[in-house]
N, C-alpha and C positions, 0 to 999 in steps of 0.2 A: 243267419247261418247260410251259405253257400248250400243252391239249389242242388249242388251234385252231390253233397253229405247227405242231405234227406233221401234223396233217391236210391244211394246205395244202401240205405238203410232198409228203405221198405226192400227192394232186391233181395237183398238177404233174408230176409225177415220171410218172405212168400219163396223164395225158393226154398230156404232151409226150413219150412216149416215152423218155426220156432214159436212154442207155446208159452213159455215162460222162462226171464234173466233174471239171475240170481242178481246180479250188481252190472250200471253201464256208469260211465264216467269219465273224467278226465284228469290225467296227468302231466305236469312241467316242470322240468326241472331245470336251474339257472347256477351257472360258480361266477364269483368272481374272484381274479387272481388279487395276492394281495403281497405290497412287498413286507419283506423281514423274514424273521426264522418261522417256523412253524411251531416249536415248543411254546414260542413265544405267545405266539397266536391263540394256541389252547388255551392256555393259563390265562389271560386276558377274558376268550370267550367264555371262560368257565366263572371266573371273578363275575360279569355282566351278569349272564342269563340264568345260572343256577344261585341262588340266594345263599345257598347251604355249601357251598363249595367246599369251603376248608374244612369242613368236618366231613364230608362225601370222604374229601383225599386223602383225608387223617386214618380214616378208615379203609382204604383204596390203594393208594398209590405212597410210595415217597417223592415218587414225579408224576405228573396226569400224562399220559402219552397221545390220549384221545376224549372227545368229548363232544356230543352230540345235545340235543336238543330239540324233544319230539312231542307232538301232541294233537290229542284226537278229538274232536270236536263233531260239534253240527252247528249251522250259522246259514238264515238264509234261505233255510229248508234243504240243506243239502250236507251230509255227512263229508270230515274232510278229515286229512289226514297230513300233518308238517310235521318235517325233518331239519335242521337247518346247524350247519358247527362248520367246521375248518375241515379241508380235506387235504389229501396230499395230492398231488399230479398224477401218480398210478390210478386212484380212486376217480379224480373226474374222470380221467380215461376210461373206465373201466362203464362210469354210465353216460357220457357222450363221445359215439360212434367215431371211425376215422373221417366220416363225411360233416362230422359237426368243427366244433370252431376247437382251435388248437392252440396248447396250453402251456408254456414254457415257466409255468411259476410254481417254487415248491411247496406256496401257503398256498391256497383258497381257500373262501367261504364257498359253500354248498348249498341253496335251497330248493327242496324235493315236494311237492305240493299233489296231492290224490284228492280229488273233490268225487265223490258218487254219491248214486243211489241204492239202496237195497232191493229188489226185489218190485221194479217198476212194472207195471202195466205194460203191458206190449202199447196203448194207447198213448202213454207219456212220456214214450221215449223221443219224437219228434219235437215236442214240446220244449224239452228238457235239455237235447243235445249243447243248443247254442250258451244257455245261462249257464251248464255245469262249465263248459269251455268258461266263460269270462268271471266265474267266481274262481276258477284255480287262478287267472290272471290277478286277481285281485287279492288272492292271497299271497301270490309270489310280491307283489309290489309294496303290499303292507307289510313282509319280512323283509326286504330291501331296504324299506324305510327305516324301519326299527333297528333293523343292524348298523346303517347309516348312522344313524341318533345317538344308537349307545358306544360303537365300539371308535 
């Protein structure tokens, strides 16, 4: 991890006092555009990642309009949190800034990746910064793959 992360950390940490973090961690999020319709897309990612689809939609929908794919975990010693479905254009907008990378396509995939800890020691937070950063890396790149593989 880049000496000047650590540094601002302890800074904070001794000017703000701070006794005790409830949660520190890392978040990334990744789209990629994809061609075709979007209906299309749904229904496709809903057939893959959900087993139970057609009985979810029997009960749900006469059309799925949206559909998501989310799951909480720990791996690694570190609690994580994935999101990952089709989004529309407004929706990446909406979570990469006008300074992020810009998006002319009306399907994407989406993946939203939270890796933390609860309630860390003020001691293992310097410890912990760089590996929480490269477990979200590494969860985003095992949904990449997986999305790759199936769809």
């Amino acid at each position: 991890m880049p000496d000047h992360i650590q540094e601002v950390l302890k800074l904070l940490i001794e000017a703000t006092g701070i006794k005790h973090i409830e949660r520190i961690g890392a978040r990334g999020a990744v789209f990629y555009p994809q061609d075709g319709n979007y209906s299309q897309l749904v229904s496709k990612f809903a057939k893959v990642f959900h087993g139970k689809y057609e009985e979810l939609a029997e009960l749900s929908a006469d059309k799925a309009r949206d559909v998501f794919f989310g799951l909480d975990g720990i791996k690694n010693g570190y609690n994580n949190h994935i999101e990952f479905g089709p989004a529309k254009n407004h929706e990446v907008a909406s979570i990469f800034t006008a300074t992020g990378p810009s998006n002319k396509s009306e399907s994407n995939i989406i993946i939203d990746v939270d890796v933390f800890m609860q309630s860390p020691e003020i001691s293992e937070l310097e410890e912990n910064i760089s590996p929480l950063i490269t477990e979200g890396k590494r969860l985003i790149d095992g949904c990449t793959a997986l999305i790759e593989k199936n769809l």
